[in-house]
N, C-alpha and C positions, 0 to 999 in steps of 0.2 A: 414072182416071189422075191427078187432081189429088190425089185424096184420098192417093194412094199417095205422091206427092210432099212431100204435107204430113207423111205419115206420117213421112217418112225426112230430115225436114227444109229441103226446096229447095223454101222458102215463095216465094224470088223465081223461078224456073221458074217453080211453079206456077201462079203468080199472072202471069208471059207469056201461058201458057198459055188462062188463063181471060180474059187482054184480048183474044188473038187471036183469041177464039170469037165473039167481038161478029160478030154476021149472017148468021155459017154457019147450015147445017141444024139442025149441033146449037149452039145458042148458049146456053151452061154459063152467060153472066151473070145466064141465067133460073132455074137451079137452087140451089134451096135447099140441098141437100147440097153444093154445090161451095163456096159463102159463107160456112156454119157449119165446112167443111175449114178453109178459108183461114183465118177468122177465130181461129179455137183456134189457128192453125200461128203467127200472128203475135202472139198475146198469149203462147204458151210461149217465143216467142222474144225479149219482152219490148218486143215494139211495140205499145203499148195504142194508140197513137194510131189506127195505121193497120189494129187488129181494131174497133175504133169507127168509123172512117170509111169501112169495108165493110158493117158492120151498118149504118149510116146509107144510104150506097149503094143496099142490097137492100131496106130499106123504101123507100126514094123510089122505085125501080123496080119497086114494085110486087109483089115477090115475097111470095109468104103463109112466113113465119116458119111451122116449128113446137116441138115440146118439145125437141128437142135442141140447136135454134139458143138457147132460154133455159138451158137445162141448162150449156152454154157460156160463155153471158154470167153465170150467177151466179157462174161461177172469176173471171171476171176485174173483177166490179165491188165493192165492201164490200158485206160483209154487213149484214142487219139493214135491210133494204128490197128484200126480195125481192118485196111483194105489187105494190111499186110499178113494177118492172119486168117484173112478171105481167101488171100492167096496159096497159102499153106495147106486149108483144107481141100481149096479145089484142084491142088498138086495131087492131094493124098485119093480123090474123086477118080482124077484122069490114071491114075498109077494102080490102083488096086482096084477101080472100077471098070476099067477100059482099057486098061493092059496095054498105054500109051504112057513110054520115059518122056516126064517133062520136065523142063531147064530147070534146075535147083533154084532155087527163092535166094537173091542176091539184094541187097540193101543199097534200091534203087529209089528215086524222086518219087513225087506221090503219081504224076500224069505219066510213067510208065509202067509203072505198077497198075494203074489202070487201063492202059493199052493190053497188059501183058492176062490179065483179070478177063476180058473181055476177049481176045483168042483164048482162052483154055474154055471159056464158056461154049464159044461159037465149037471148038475142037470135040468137046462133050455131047452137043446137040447132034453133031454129025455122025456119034456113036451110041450113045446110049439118052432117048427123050425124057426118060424118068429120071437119070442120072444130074441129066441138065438140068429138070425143073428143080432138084435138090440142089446144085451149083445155083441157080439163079436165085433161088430164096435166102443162099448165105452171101452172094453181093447185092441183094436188098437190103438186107440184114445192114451189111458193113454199108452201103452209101446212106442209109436211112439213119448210123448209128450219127452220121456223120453231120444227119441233117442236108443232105444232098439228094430231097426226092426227085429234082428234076432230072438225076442221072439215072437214080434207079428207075424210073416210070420208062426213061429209052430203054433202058436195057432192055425191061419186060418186054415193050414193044417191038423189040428187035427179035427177043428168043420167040414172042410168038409169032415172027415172021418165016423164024427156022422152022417152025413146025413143033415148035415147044410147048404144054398146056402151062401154063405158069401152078406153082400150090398156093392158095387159099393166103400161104405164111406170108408171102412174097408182098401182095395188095394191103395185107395187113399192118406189116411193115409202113409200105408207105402211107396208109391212112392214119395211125397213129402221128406219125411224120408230120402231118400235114395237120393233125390237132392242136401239137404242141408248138407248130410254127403258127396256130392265131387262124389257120388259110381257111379252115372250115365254120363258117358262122352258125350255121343250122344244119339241120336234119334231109330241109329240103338239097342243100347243095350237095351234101354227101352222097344221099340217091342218087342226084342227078351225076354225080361224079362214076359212081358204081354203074349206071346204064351205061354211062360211055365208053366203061370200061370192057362191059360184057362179064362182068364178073358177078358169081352166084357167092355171096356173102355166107359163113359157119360160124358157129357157137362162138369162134376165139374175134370174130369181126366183130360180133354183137359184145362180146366181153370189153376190146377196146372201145369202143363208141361209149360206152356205155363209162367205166373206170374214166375217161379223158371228161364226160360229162361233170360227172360226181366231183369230179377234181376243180370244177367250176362252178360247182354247188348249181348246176342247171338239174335239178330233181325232176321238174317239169317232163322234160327234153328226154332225160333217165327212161321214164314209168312206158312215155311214147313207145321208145325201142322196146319195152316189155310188151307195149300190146301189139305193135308192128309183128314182132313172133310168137303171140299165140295167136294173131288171124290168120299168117302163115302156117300153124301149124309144127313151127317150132320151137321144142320146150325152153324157156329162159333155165342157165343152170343155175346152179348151187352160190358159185361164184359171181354172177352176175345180181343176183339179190343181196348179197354180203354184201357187192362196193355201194351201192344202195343204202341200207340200212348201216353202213359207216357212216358216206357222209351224210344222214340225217342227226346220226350220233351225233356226229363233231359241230354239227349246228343248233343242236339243242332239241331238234326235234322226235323227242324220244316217243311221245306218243305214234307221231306217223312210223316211225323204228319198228313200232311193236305192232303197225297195224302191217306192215310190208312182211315181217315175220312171217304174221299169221298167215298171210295171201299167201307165202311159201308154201306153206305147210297144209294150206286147201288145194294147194296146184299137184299135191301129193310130192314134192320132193322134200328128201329127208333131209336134216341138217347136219355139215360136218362138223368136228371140233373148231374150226377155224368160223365158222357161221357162228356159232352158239358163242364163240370168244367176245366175236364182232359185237354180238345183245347184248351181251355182258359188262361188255365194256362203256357201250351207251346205256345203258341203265348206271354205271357208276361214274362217270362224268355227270349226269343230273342227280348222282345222291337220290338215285333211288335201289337204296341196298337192299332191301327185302326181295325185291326180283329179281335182284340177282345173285344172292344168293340160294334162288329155289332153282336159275337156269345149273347154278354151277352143280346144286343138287342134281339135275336132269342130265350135267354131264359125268358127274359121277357113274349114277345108275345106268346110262349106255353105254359108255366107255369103258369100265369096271373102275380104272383109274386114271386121274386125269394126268397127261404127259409133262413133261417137262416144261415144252412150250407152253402148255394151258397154265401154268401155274405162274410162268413169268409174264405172262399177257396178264393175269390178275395182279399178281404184287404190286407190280411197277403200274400198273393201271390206276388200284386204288389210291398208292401212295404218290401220284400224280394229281390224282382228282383230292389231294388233301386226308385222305382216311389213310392212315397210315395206321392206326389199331388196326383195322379190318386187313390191311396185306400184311401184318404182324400175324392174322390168325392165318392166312393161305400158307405165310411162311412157315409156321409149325406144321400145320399140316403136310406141305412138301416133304420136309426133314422124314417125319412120321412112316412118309408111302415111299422111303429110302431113295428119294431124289434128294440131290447138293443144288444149292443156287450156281446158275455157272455165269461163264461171262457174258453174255446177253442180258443177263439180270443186270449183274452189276453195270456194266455199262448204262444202260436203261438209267440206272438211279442214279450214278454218277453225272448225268447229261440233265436229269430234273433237276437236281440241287445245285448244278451248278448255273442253270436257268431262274434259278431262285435268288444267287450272287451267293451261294455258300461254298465260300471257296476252302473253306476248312473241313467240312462235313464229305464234300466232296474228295480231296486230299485222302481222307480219312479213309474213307470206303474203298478207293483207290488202295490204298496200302492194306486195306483189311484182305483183299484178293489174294494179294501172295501171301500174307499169313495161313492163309485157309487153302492155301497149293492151287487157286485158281490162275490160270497161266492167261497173264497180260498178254491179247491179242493186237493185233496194228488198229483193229477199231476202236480197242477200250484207250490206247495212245491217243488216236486223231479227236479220240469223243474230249478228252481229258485237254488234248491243247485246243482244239477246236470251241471248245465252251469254254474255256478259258478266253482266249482270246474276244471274245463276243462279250464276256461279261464285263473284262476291263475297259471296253469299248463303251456299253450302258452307262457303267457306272451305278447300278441302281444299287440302293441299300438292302442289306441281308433280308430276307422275308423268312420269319421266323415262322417253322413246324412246328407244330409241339408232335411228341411221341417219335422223334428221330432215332431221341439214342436210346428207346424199345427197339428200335429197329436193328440198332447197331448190334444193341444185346443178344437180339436172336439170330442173326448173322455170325454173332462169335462171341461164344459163354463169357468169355475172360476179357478181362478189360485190356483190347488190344494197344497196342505202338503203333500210332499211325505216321506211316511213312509221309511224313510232310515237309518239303523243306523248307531250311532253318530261317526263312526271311518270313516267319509268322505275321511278325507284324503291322506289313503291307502287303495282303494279297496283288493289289493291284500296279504295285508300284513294277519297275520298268526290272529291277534289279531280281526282283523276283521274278520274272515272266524268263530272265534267265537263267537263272539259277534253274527255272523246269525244265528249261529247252536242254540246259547241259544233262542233267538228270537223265534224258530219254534217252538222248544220242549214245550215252555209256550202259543203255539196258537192252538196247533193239538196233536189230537192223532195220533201217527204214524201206520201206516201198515208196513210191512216188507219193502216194496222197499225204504219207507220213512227212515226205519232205516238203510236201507244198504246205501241211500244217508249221512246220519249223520254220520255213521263209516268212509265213503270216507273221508268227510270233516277235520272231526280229522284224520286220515292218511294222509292227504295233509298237513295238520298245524302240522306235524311229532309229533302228541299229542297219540302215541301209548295207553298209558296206560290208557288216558280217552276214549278210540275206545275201550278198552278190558271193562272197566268197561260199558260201554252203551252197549254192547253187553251180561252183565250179566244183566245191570235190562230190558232188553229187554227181556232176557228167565225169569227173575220173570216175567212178563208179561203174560207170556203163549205163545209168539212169538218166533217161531222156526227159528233158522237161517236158509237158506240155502246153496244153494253151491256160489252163488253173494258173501253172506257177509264174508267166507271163502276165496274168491280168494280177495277181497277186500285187509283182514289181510296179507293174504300169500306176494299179490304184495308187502305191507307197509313192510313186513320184508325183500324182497331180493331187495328191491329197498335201505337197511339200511345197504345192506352186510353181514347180516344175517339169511342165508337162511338156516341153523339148526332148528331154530325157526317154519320157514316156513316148512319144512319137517316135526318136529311137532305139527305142528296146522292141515294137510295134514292126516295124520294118525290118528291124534284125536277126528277129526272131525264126527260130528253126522249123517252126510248124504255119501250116495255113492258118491265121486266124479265122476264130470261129464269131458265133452272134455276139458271145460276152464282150468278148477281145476288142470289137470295132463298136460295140456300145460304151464301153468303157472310155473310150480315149474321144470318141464323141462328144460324150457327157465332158469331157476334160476341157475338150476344145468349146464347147459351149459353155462353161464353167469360165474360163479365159477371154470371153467375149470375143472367140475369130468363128464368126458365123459362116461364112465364106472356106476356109478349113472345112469346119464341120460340115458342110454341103459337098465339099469336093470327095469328103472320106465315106460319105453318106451313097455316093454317086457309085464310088470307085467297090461298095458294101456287094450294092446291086449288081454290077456287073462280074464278084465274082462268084455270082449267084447264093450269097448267104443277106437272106431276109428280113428287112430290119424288124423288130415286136414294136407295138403299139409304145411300149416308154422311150425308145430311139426318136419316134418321128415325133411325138409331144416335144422329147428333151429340143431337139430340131427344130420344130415349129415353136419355139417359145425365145427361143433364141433369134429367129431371122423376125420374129415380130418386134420385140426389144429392139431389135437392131435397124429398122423400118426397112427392111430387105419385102416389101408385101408378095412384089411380083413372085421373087424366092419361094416365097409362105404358100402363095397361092398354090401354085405346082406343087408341094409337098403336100398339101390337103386333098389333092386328085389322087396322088401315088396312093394315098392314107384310103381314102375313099374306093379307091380300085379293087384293094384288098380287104375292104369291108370296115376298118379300121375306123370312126368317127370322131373327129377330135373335140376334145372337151374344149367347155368356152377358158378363155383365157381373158384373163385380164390383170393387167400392170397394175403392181402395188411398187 
């Protein structure tokens, strides 16, 4: 019941609900799955406080956490210290699951922290096996978050040595991992990964293979895994024909969209609102609005009324795909069934227009928020300087909507005061891009990605030395940079020709560099013509086991051939080739 509430938004219900349970029979403050509802319901709603002071809550009361209540907290906390909140949970595992005092979590290096991760694990297995394979699927979690599957794949092998079954999450983890590192080329290799494994693949394995496909517009490869489990005898779900019928949407292929539909709905599974979203929205990306208008009729009549989400999935839909009348009529209608646009919307719109170079309309919209008491979140900040940022960057000329300010109109009756500031004249000029940045800093406290937007910003306004100082009273703060606001610096100094600088900020830097980090300064060093460099940092990438993608070893192999380094080239075409990688031909202009 809670979770369904949280589903649907009525986190303050829910959250009655789950205080009234305090002493009944069934008393929900003791369940895990009721805490990790709550807690997700109240950080998408933008109250980190009070999904932090329920996670606090349910460790003090002794509930055993497991990999979904982390799975959760990695949305909502910065990235780039996942091991350290791996640690926390599997404290909270050994202490209220196993009735073992473990060393309080101490702000130590990253390779004790994983020493210390890996005895609480082994300490777990020794007590409780279910317990562990929970522990073990939240340090897959955090090395896979990390991109480190060759650690998590030992782990697993080690807890199955203890006598541990590993959960389904655990391999899942790493196979995703090993998608988005490039490592798996086919279908075929995956099996053959999965027999080695000994592992019996579920619905959420078939989901990723499946979403990492779509994401490579491999449709082909998709449809496979759908017939692979119904010769198996396992139903494809709901979810897995949605990422499907996306990416055909976002290709154009709207006909095969409505033919995969249909196979849905012969295979007898019903569609949820987020399926029907999905058709909806590929039928209006090709401007075919008659059918989607009859789906949105179809979700009416299921639904009784469409949600908040359904209505912002259409607005912002249409008035993406250019119909801005037709999300002017969903938008009355919203108003009508006593839903408000909230900040998902306007962000949404704020990020197409400003994808358009409307940096006024955008502004506009932006201000229209608080008029209308919609409360500016850190995402509708990062969208507003993030798209900013990007557009001054193009350069492209305004792309004029017609039916905008219908849109403005029915967003808000009166002709509003849009809070824009006063450097109208040049959106793009440098003077304005500060004038934003001061703006923010005096309306919000910032979170990390908020500040890694504000470093961007001064690094586009080539304002280096104010990017380095708000990156120090950022750490007085207590906010740790990560590897973003690093490759942010590094880019601003080799894009200056100054990539000395960049090399060290790269070494000096407080965190492990990750794939970006040592592509970045690659590219820099191959940009400088020191091929030799870029080979040594290419070498030194490898051995700290993070993997270079296929644009690393091109950028690399383009550079030692310019440079007639062959022997160089060659070896780096084996590495390429090892990993399935094939280099495109090259040839000097």
């Amino acid at each position: 019941m809670i979770g369904s509430y949280c589903k649907e938004g009525n986190v303050d219900y829910a959250l009655r609900l789950f205080e009234n349970s305090a002493g009944r029979v069934e008393d929900l403050s003791r369940n895990v799955h009721c805490y990790t509802n709550l807690i997700s319901a109240f950080h998408k709603k933008g109250g980190l406080d009070q999904a932090l002071g329920l996670l606090m809550r349910m460790l003090d009361n002794g509930v055993v956490p497991d990999h979904i209540t982390y799975f959760v907290l990695l949305k909502m906390l910065p990235k780039y210290h996942e091991l350290k909140y791996a640690m926390v949970i599997l404290q909270a595992i050994v202490d209220n699951g196993c009735g073992i005092i473990s060393p309080p979590v101490i702000d130590d290096g990253l390779e004790n922290i994983e020493v210390k991760v890996e005895s609480l694990l082994e300490e777990v297995a020794g007590k409780n096996a279910k317990l562990a394979a929970k522990g073990l699927a939240v340090v897959t979690t955090a090395l896979c978050s990390q991109r480190n599957f060759t650690a998590a794949l030992s782990r697993i092998k080690k807890m199955v040595n203890l006598g541990c079954t590993p959960l389904p999450f655990s391999y899942n983890s790493v196979i995703k991992c090993l998608f988005q590192e490039g490592l798996i080329g086919d279908l075929g290799s995956l099996v053959n990964l999965i027999q080695e494994w000994g592992f019996v693949p579920d619905p959420d394995t078939y989901l990723i293979v499946v979403n990492e496909l779509c994401k490579n517009n491999d449709i082909d490869a998709a449809f496979a895994v759908v017939d692979v489990m119904e010769e198996i005898g396992l139903r494809p779900t709901v979810a897995i024909y949605s990422s499907i019928i996306g990416s055909l949407g976002r290709q154009g292929r709207v006909v095969e969209a409505e033919e995969t539909f249909a196979r849905m709905l012969d295979s007898g599974i019903q569609p949820d609102e987020i399926a029907y979203m999905i058709m909806i929205n590929a039928y209006a990306r090709n401007a075919r609005i008659n059918e989607a208008n009859e789906l949105v009729e179809e979700v009416v009549r299921l639904f009784v009324r469409p949600s908040s989400f359904t209505y912002t999935v259409l607005i912002s839909g249409f008035v993406k795909t250019g119909m801005i009348e037709k999300g002017c009529q969903y938008l009355d209608k919203m108003v009508e069934d006593g839903l408000s646009p909230n900040v998902v919307l306007y962000t949404s719109l704020i990020g197409h227009f400003l994808k358009k170079g409307d940096f006024k309309f955008s502004f506009t919209l932006f201000g229209l928020m608080g008029e209308n008491e919609v409360k500016h979140d850190h995402v509708a900040y990062i969208t507003l300087l993030s798209g900013l940022w990007r557009a001054m960057a193009r350069k492209r000329q305004v792309l004029v909507e017609p039916g905008k300010e219908e849109l403005l109109r029915r967003l808000h009756q009166s002709n509003p005061v849009a809070l824009v500031p006063s450097s109208v004249c040049n959106y793009r000029s440098k003077s304005f891009a500060m004038e934003v940045i001061g703006k923010v800093k005096t309306s919000v406290v910032p979170n990390l990605y908020l500040h890694n937007a504000i470093i961007t910003g001064y690094c586009a306004a080539e304002r280096l030395d104010e990017a380095y100082n708000h990156l120090h009273s950022m750490q007085k703060e207590g906010v740790l940079p990560n590897q973003v606001t690093f490759t942010i610096l590094m880019k601003a100094h080799i894009k200056a020709g100054d990539v000395e600088s960049a090399i060290a900020l790269f070494e000096d830097s407080d965190c492990e560099p990750d794939q970006v980090m040592y592509s970045t300064l690659l590219k820099g060093l191959c940009k400088r013509e020191r091929p030799r460099d870029a080979l040594a940092l290419m070498l030194e990438m490898q051995k700290d086991g993070v993997y270079p993608n296929r644009d690393s070893y091109e950028t690399l192999l383009q550079c030692l051939c310019y440079s007639g380094l062959s022997m160089e080239a060659v070896k780096v075409v084996k590495d390429m080739t090892a990993l399935g990688f094939w280099p495109r031909s090259i040839s000097p202009t």
